[in-house]
Structures are given as C-alpha cells and as structure tokens.
N, C-alpha and C positions, 0 to 999 in steps of 0.2 A: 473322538473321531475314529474311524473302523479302520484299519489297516486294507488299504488296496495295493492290489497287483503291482500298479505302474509304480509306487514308493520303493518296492523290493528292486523295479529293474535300477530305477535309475539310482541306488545305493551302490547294486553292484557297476553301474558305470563308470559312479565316483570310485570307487574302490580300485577299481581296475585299471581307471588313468590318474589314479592321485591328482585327480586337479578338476572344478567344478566344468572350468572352461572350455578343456579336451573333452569331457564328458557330455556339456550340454551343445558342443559340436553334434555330437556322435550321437545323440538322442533327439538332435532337430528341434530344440528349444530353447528357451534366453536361459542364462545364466541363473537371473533373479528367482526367476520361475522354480528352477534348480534347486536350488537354496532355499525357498520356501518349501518346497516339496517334500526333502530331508528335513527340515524343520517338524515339520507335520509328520511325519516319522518317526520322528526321536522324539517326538510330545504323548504320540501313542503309544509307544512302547517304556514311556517314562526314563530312558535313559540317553547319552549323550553317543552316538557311533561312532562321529568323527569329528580326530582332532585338525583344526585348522589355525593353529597358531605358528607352525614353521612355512619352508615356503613349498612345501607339497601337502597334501591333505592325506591323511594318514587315519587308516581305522584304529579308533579306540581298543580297552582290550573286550568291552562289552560289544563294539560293534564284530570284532572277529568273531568273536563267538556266534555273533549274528547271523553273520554272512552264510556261512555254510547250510543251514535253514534255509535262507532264501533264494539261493541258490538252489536245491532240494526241493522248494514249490516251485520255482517254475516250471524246471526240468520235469519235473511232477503234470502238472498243469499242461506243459506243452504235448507229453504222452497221453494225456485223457484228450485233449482234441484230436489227433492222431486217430487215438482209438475209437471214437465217438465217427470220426469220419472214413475210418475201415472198412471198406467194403469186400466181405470175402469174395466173391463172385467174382474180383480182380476188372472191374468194368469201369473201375475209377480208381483215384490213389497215388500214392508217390512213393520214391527212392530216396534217400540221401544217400550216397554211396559217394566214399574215397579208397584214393588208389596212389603207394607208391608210384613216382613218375616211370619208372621201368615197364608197368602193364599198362600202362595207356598207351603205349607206342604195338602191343603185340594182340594184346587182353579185350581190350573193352570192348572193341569192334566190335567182337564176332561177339561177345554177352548184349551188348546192347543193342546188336543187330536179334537176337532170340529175344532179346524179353521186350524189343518192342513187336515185333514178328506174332508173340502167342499173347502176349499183352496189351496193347495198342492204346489203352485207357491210363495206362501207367506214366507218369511222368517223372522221370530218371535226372536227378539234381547230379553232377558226378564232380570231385572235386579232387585236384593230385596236392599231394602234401607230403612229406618223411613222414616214417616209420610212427615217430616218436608223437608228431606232432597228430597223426589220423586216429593212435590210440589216445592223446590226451582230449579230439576230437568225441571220441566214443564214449569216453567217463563224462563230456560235459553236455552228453546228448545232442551235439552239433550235426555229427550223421549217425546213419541207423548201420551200416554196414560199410566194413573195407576192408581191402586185398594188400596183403604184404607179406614177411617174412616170417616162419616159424618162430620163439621168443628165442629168448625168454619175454614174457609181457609184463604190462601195469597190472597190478590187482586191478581184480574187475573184468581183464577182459578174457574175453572167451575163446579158443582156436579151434574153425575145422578146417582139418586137412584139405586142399583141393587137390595138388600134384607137384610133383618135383622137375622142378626147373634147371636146367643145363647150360651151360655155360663153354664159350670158346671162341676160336681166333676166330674173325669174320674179314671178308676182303670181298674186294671190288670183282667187277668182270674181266679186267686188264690187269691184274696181281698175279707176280709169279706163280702163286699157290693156289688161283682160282680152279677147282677142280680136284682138287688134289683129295685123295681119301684117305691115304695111309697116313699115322698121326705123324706129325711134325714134333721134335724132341724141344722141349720148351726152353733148355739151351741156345740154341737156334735162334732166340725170339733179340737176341741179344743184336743180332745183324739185320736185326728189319726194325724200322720207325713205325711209333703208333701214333694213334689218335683214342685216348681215352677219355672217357667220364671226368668232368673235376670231383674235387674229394668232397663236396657235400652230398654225393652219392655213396647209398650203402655197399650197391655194385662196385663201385670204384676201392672201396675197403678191403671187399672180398676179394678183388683181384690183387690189389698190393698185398696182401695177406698169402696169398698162392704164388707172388714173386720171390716174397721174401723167403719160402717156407721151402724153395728149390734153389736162392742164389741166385738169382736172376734182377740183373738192374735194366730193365729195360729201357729203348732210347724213345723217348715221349715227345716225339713234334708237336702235338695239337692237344689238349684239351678242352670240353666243351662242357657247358650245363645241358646242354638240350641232347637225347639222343635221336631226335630227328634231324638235328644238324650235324652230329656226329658220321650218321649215317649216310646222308650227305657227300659230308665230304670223302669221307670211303669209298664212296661209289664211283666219285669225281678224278683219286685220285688212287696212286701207288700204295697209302696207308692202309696198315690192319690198325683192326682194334679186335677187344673184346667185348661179349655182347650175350645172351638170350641165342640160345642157335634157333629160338623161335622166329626171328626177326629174318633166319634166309628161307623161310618157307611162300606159297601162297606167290608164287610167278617174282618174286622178289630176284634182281640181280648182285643181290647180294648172295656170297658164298660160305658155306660153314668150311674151319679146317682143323679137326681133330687135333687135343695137342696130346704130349705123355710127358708127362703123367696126367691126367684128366685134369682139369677146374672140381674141385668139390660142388655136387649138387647140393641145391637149395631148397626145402618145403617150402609152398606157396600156402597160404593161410589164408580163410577169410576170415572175416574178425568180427567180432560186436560186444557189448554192453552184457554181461549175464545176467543183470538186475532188468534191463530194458524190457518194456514190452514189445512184444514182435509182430510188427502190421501184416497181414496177408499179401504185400507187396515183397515186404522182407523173406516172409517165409519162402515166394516161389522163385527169389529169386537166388535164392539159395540150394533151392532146390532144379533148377535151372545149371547154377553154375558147377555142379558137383555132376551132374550127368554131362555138361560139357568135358569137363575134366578128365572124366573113367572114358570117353569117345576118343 
C-alpha cells in the first residue's frame, strides 16, 4: 500500500498527544479509524512507530526517527500549494502573520490598515503569541511572518531590523504628572502606585530589569495580562504605568513622562523562516512594513 499524506498527519497527531483518543478528537474521526490508519503506516514502512503498551502512546525509536521526515513533507507540501497559489500581481493571496501582544495594541492598526489600503485581495490571518512561542510558530511553518524583539533567536530564524521602540512612565489626563516634559528621576517612582503588565510579558521583564538595575522597589497596585485593560485603567484612574510611548500618540489621552535615567530601548524585528519560501504577499509586506518604519 503507497504511503499517503493523511497517514503522516495523523502520526504526528498521535505523537503530539500521546493518546489515539486526544488525537482522533482533534483530527475529527473514530478512534478505530485511527488505529487502522497507523496500522496501514507501519505496514508500509515495515516498521512498528508506536509503542502502546504503557498508559500514554509513546513514539518508537524508529518511529522518532520518522517523525521529523514527515513533519518536513508536510511543511514541504503545504509551501508548494502556497506557491502554486501565489499570485505576484498581489490581486489575490494571504498573510499568516504573528505578533507579540505589545504591537497589536500600537502596530498592526496602521500595517493592516496599508496592506489592506494597497492590497485589498490579501487576506491577513494575524495571530498574538510570546516571543518564544511565534518563533517556534516559524520553524513549524504555522505563520509566514512576525514582529517581536531583537534575539538572540531559534536557529532558523531570520531578523530584519524595523525600528527601535521606547519605553516610559505613562499616566492618565487627571495624574499629577500629566503634562509634564522634564524627566522625572526614577527614584521618585518609589512614591506613586502603578499598574503593570503581569510577568508572562517580556515588557514586564524589561521593566523589572530597569527597577532592579537603579534600586527601585516599586509600589504595584494592579497588574494586568491585557494592555488594553491596563490602559484602561490608567486612564480611569490616579495609576502610572509603564508602556511603548507609542501608545500616548494619535489623539490618545493618555500621557508620556520622561524618566532618568531612560528605559533602555528595544529593536523591533520582523521575523521569518530563512529556509521558507516567500509568497509575494510576504514580500510586500515586508516591504510595506519597513517604509512604515523609516516614516
């Protein structure tokens, strides 16, 4: 029997969930079905993949060896129809594009307001995820392109510069400091309450990192995962936080306030695959996003 495509997905299904069950969930078919399918797999490749004799299913050592091959044709496979449905002319086509959660609150707007603006035929998949997980995203071919932080990176991936990103105290309309230009000594920061990021942000690292690195314990009322709630509630109330000074631009009532010693700035990167093929959606929007950048 010929080895087909669907045998390779649903191997790495099983693989992935160590259990036939989780897997022929998540593949929308019976169990038994399953289990015959892998059968007819390991009959054609004459070796056994996976063990199922404990109480999770566990690849073989012939089946590891396997995996990564088939894994390699899909990823394979799925960029020949990509490319097979490329259209240069930009009059059809797609995005997969991810984005630390930080530029989806300042960023994407205004890229996805241009690349639908000169592109209209493009249809922009966009997806927020950590650093870690949009580059593990890019080795597994899951998206074509994403915005995040200079590296160090995974082998594999690739960094262009976009621009450097700034960082500082930000405050409501009604904050003693609204207004304020001259920098505020980050000593000081010690007698006002904040509202920060929680710590599964990379921002929120950077900033403890820049408390630490001056002596500064600052007094943390609120912490949020979302910075559109964070922002929020800053606007709402007495609290600073720190933030993107991109975030008090564009009739925002929200206010930048300089501190001293600065926040260390950050390289903004876009990212991709160095092995991946590059659709003519990717390229312009790449090229898109770099003349926003230098603007």
């Amino acid at each position: 029997m010929p080895l087909e495509l669907r045998h390779l997905r649903y191997l790495l299904a099983v693989a992935e969930h160590g259990s036939f069950t989780r897997a022929a969930e998540e593949l929308h078919i019976s169990q038994p079905t399953l289990s015959q399918q892998i059968k007819q797999l390991e009959r054609t490749v004459g070796v056994q993949l996976l063990d199922r004799t404990g109480r999770a299913v566990r690849l073989t050592d012939a089946g590891a060896t396997f995996v990564p091959y088939a894994r390699s044709a899909i990823q394979d496979l799925a960029a020949a129809e990509r490319a097979v449905l490329d259209v240069a002319d930009l009059s059809r086509g797609s995005l997969r594009l991810a984005m630390t959660p930080t530029f989806t609150t300042y960023l994407l707007g205004p890229l996805a307001a241009r690349m639908h603006a000169l592109h209209p035929g493009i249809s922009l998949n966009v997806k927020e995820m950590t650093q870690h997980q949009l580059e593990s995203a890019l080795l597994d071919d899951a998206v074509d392109l994403g915005i995040a932080f200079a590296g160090p990176h995974l082998p594999g991936i690739g960094p262009t510069d976009l621009f450097t990103e700034t960082l500082g105290l930000v405050v409501g309309p009604d904050h003693a400091h609204a207004g304020r230009t001259e920098p505020l000594p980050v000593a000081e920061l010690r007698d006002h309450p904040l509202a920060l990021l929680s710590g599964d942000f990379a921002t929120r690292a950077h900033i403890d990192a820049y408390f630490r690195r001056h002596r500064v314990e600052p007094r943390i009322a609120v912490e949020a995962n979302s910075i559109s709630a964070l922002t929020e509630i800053v606007r709402r109330t007495g609290l600073a936080t720190v933030l993107p000074d991109a975030l008090t631009r564009d009739g925002t009532p929200l206010h930048p306030v300089p501190l001293d010693p600065a926040l260390p700035a950050r390289t903004v990167v876009l990212l991709r695959r160095e092995s991946a093929y590059e659709s003519a959606a990717a390229r312009a929007f790449t090229s898109l996003a770099r003349r926003w950048a230098q603007s």
